[in-house]
C-alpha positions in Angstrom: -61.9 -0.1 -19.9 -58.4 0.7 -20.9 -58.2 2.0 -25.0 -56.1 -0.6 -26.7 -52.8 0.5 -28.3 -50.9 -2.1 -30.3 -46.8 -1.5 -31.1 -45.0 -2.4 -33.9 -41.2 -4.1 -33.3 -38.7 -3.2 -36.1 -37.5 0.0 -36.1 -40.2 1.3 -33.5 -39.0 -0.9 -30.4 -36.4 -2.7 -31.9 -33.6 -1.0 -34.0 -33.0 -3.5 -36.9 -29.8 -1.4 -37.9 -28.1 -2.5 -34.2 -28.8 -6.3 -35.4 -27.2 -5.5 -39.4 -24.4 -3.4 -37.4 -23.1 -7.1 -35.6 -23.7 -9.3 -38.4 -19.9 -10.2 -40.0 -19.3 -8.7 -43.2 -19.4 -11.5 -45.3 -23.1 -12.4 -43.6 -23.4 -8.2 -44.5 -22.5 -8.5 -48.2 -24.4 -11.6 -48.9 -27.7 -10.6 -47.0 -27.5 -7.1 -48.6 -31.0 -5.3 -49.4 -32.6 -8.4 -47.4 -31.4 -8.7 -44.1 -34.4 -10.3 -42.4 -33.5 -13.1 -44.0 -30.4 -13.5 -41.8 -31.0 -16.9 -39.4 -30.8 -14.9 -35.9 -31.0 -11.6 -36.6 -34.0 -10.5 -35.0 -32.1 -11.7 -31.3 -29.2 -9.6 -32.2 -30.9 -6.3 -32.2 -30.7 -3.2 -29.3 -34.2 -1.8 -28.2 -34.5 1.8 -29.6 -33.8 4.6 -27.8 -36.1 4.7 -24.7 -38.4 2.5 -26.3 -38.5 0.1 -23.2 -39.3 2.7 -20.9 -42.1 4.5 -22.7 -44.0 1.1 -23.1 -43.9 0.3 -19.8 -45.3 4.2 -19.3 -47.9 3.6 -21.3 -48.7 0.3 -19.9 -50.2 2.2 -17.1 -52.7 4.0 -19.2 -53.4 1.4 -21.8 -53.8 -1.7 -22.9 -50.1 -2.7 -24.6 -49.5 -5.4 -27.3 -46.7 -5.7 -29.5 -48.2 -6.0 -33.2 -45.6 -7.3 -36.0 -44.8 -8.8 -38.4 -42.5 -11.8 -38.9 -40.6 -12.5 -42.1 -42.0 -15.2 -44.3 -38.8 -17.1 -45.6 -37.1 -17.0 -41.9 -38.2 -18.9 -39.1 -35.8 -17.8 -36.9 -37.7 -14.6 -37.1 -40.6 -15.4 -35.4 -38.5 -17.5 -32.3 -36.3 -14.5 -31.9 -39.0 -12.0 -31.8 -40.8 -13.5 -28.7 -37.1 -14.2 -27.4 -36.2 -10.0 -27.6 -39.1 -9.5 -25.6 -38.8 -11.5 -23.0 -34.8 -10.5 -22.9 -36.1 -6.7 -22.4 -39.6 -7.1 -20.9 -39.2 -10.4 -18.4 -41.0 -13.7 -19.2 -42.9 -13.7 -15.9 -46.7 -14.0 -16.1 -46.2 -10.0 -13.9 -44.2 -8.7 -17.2 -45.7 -5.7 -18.9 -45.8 -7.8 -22.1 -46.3 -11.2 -21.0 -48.7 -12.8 -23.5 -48.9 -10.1 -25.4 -47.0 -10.2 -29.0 -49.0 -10.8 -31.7 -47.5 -11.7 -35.2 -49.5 -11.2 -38.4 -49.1 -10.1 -42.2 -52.4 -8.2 -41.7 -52.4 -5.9 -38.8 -55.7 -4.1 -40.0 -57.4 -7.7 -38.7 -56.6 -6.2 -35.1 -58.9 -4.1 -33.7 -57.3 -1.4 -31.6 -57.9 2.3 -30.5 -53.7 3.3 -31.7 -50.9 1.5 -34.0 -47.8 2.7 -33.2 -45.6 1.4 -36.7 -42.9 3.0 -38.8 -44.2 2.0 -41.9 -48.0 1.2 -44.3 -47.4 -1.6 -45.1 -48.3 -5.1 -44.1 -52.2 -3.6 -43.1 -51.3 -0.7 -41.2 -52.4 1.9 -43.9 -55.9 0.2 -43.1 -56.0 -0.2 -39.4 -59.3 1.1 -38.3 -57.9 3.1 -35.2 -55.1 6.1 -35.6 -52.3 4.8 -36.5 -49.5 6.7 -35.2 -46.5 6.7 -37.7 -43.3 6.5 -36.0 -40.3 8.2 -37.0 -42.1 10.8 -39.1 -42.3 14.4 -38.7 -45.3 14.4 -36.3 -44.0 11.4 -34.2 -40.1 11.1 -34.8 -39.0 8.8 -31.7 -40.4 7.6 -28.7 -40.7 11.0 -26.5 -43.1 12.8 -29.3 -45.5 9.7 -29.0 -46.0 10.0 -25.0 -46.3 13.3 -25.3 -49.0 12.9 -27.7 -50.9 10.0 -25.6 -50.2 10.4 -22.3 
């Protein structure tokens, strides 16, 4: 049986600055210090760097889902979120991450070997597997983390 790593979206596959960097600057200055709450956002964003690739790496040794969290006070949110991934992944039942995304405000109710998330919050700090803290020292982008489980 394949261990079970789960994968955060904002700033681990997704890089939310891409989605603030097209938003007009009127939609910029109004929405400042709360972006997620920008209708649409979420669909406007670029994967990270060869985030797309190492998932579908590790898709071979494990078994992938996309763990995350979707803003509260936008709907959009959680629409675009499945959208992104089937943009970058595919929507067909054969797709790496058909099926596979999970939204939640408590990650630590997933059970899972790895979390792969750039941040403690939201239940990550008490996932009951490792949880491997992107864009740190010990795992600052996507190459550091294969390297580590593959």
């Amino acid at each position: 049986m394949k261990k079970i790593v789960y994968i955060d979206m904002d700033n681990v596959l997704v890089d939310f600055a891409s989605g603030i960097a097209k938003l007009d600057q009127k939609t910029q200055i109004e929405y400042d210090g709360h972006y997620d709450d920008v209708e649409g956002i979420f669909g406007l964003m670029d994967p990270m760097p060869n985030a797309i690739e190492a998932v579908h790496k590790l898709a071979e040794k494990y078994d992938i889902y996309v763990l995350s969290t979707a803003t509260w006070y936008n709907s959009s949110c959680w629409t675009d979120k499945i959208e992104w991934i089937q943009k970058y992944f595919g929507l067909e039942s054969d797709s790496v991450l058909y099926k596979r995304l999970i939204l939640s405000h408590h990650k630590n109710l997933n059970m899972g070997d790895y979390l792969i998330d750039d941040r403690l919050r939201n239940g990550a700090d008490k996932f009951t597997g490792e949880h491997i803290h992107f864009g740190t020292d010990k795992f600052p982008n996507w190459q550091s983390v294969l390297d580590y489980l593959l």
